[in-house]
Each structure stands twice: as structure tokens, then as C-alpha cells.
C-alpha positions in Angstrom: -31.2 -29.6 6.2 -31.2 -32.1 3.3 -28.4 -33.3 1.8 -27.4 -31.2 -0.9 -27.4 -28.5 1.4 -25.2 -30.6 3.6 -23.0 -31.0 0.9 -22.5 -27.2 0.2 -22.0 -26.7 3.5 -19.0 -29.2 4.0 -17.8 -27.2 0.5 -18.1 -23.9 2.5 -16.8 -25.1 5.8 -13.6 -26.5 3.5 -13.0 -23.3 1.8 -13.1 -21.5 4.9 -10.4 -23.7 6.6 -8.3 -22.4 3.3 -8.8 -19.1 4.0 -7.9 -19.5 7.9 -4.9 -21.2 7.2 -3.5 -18.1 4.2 -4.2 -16.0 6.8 -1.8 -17.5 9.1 0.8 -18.0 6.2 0.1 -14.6 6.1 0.8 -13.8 9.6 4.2 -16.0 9.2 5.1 -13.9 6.4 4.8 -10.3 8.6 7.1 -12.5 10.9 9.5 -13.3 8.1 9.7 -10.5 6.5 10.5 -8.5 9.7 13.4 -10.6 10.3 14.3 -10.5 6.7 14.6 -14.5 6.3 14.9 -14.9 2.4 14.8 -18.6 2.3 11.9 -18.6 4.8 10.3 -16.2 2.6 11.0 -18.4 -0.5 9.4 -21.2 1.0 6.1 -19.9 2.2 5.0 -17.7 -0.9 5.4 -21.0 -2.7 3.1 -22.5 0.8 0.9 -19.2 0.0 0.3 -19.7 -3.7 -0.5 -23.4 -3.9 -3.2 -22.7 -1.1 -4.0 -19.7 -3.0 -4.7 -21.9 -6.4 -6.7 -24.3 -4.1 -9.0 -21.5 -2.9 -9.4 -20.3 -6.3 -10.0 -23.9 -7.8 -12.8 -24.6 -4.8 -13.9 -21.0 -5.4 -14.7 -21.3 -9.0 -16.3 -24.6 -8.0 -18.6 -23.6 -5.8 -19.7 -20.4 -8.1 -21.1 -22.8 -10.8 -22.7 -25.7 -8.5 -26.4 -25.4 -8.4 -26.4 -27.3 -4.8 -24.6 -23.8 -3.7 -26.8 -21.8 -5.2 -30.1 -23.2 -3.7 -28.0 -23.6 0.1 -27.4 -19.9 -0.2 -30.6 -19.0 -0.9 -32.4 -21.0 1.7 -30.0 -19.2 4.3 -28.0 -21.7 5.2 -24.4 -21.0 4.5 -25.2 -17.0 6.0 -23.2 -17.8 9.3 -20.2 -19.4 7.0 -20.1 -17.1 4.4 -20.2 -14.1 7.2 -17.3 -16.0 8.7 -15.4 -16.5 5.4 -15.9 -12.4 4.4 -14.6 -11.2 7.3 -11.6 -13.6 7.5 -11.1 -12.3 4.0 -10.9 -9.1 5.0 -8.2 -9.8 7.6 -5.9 -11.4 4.8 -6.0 -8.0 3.1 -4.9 -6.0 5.9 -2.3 -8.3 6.5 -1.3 -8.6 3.1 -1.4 -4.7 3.0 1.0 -4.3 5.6 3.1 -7.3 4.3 3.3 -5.1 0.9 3.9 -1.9 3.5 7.2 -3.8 5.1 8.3 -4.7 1.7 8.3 -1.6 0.3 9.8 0.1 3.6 12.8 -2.8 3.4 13.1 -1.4 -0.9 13.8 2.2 0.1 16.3 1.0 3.2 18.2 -1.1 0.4 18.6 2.0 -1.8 19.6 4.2 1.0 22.0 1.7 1.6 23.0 1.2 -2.0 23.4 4.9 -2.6 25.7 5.1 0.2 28.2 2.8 -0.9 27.9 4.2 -4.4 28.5 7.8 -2.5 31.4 6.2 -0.7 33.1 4.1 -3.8 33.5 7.4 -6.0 32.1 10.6 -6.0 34.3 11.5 -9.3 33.0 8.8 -11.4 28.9 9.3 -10.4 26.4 9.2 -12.6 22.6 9.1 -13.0 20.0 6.4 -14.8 17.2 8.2 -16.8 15.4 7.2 -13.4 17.2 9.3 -11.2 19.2 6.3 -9.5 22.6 6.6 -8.8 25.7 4.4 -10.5 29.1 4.4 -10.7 30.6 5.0 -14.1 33.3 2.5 -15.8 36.3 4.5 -15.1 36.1 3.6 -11.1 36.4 -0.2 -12.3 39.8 1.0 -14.2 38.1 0.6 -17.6 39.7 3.5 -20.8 37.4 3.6 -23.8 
């Protein structure tokens, strides 16, 4: 292996390592979001999108360098790249069942908030143009 080809390959193995580590952020998020931590929560999507504009920043650096091009083509980044595509693929399942618990904890806050609505005054309900419940001004003791 010469040494351009060891220099693509320590670019490889580096993005890689990026992708390892957002998919354990990843995994910290499922945790997070289970136990519905917002400050957690707050803190690692910032962790998750500067690693996230590092991958993309080494990403669009390695698509225009000619040392990865010829590594790539003389086979030598197969076993890395392999590696990299499949850990990929497990940050989308895990981000797709992060976006599944998110949306499950949306529908349990509108149950919820239609509840209380339900339970502050029936009288004085009334509708969005979406369909969403709200209580009109005359439960807060407002006359127009």
C-alpha cells in the first residue's frame, strides 16, 4: 500500500469513527427521549449536529480528493466502506424509531391537551380550521 492510499485510508477510518460515535448519540437519544429528558435532549441534538457537520465536511472532502478516488478503485477502502454502509444503515433505523417515539410522545401530548381543554369548559369549545380543539375567550371572563 503506498502512501496516498494510506492517507485515504486514515481519512476513511476517521470518518467511520464519526459515524460510530452518531450512532451511539443516537442510541443516547432513544434513551432520552424514552424518559422524556428535555434538557438532555437539548444537549445532544446540539452533540448530534456538530458531529453531523463534521461528517458532512470530511464527506464532501473525501468525494473531491483524487487520493480517494484511486484508493477506492484499487480496492482498498472495500472492507471500510462495507463497514461505514452498514453502520449507516443502523443510524437510520435508529433515527427512524427515534422519529417513531417522537411522534408517539406528540399524539400523548394532545390526548392530554384535549383533555384538559374537555375538562376546563365544554360550553365555551371551539375548533381550529385543523380540527384541534380550544377554548374560546369567554371561559377566561373576556365580553366583546
Amino acid at each position: 500500500m503506498n502512501d496516498t492510499h494510506s492517507e485515504a485510508l486514515a481519512f476513511v477510518e476517521q470518518q467511520l469513527t464519526q459515524i460510530e460515535q452518531l450512532e451511539q448519540l443516537l442510541h443516547q437519544e432513544t434513551e432520552i427521549l424514552k424518559n422524556n429528558n428535555a434538557k438532555e435532549l437539548t444537549e445532544i441534538t446540539q452533540q448530534k449536529q456538530a458531529l453531523l457537520e463534521n461528517i458532512q465536511h470530511l464527506d464532501q472532502t473525501l468525494s473531491t480528493s483524487e487520493m480517494f478516488k484511486a484508493a477506492k478503485l484499487a480496492g482498498v477502502l472495500e472492507d471500510h466502506l462495507a463497514k461505514i454502509q452498514q453502520c449507516l444503515e443502523q443510524c437510520q433505523h435508529i433515527n427512524q424509531v427515534n422519529g417513531h417515539i417522537i411522534t408517539q410522545s406528540q399524539v400523548a401530548v394532545e390526548r392530554l391537551k384535549s383533555t384538559l381543554l374537555d375538562n376546563r369548559g365544554k360550553a365555551s369549545m371551539t375548533y381550529d380550521s385543523k380540527g384541534k380543539k380550544h377554548v374560546g375567550l369567554s371561559s377566561l371572563g373576556i365580553k366583546a
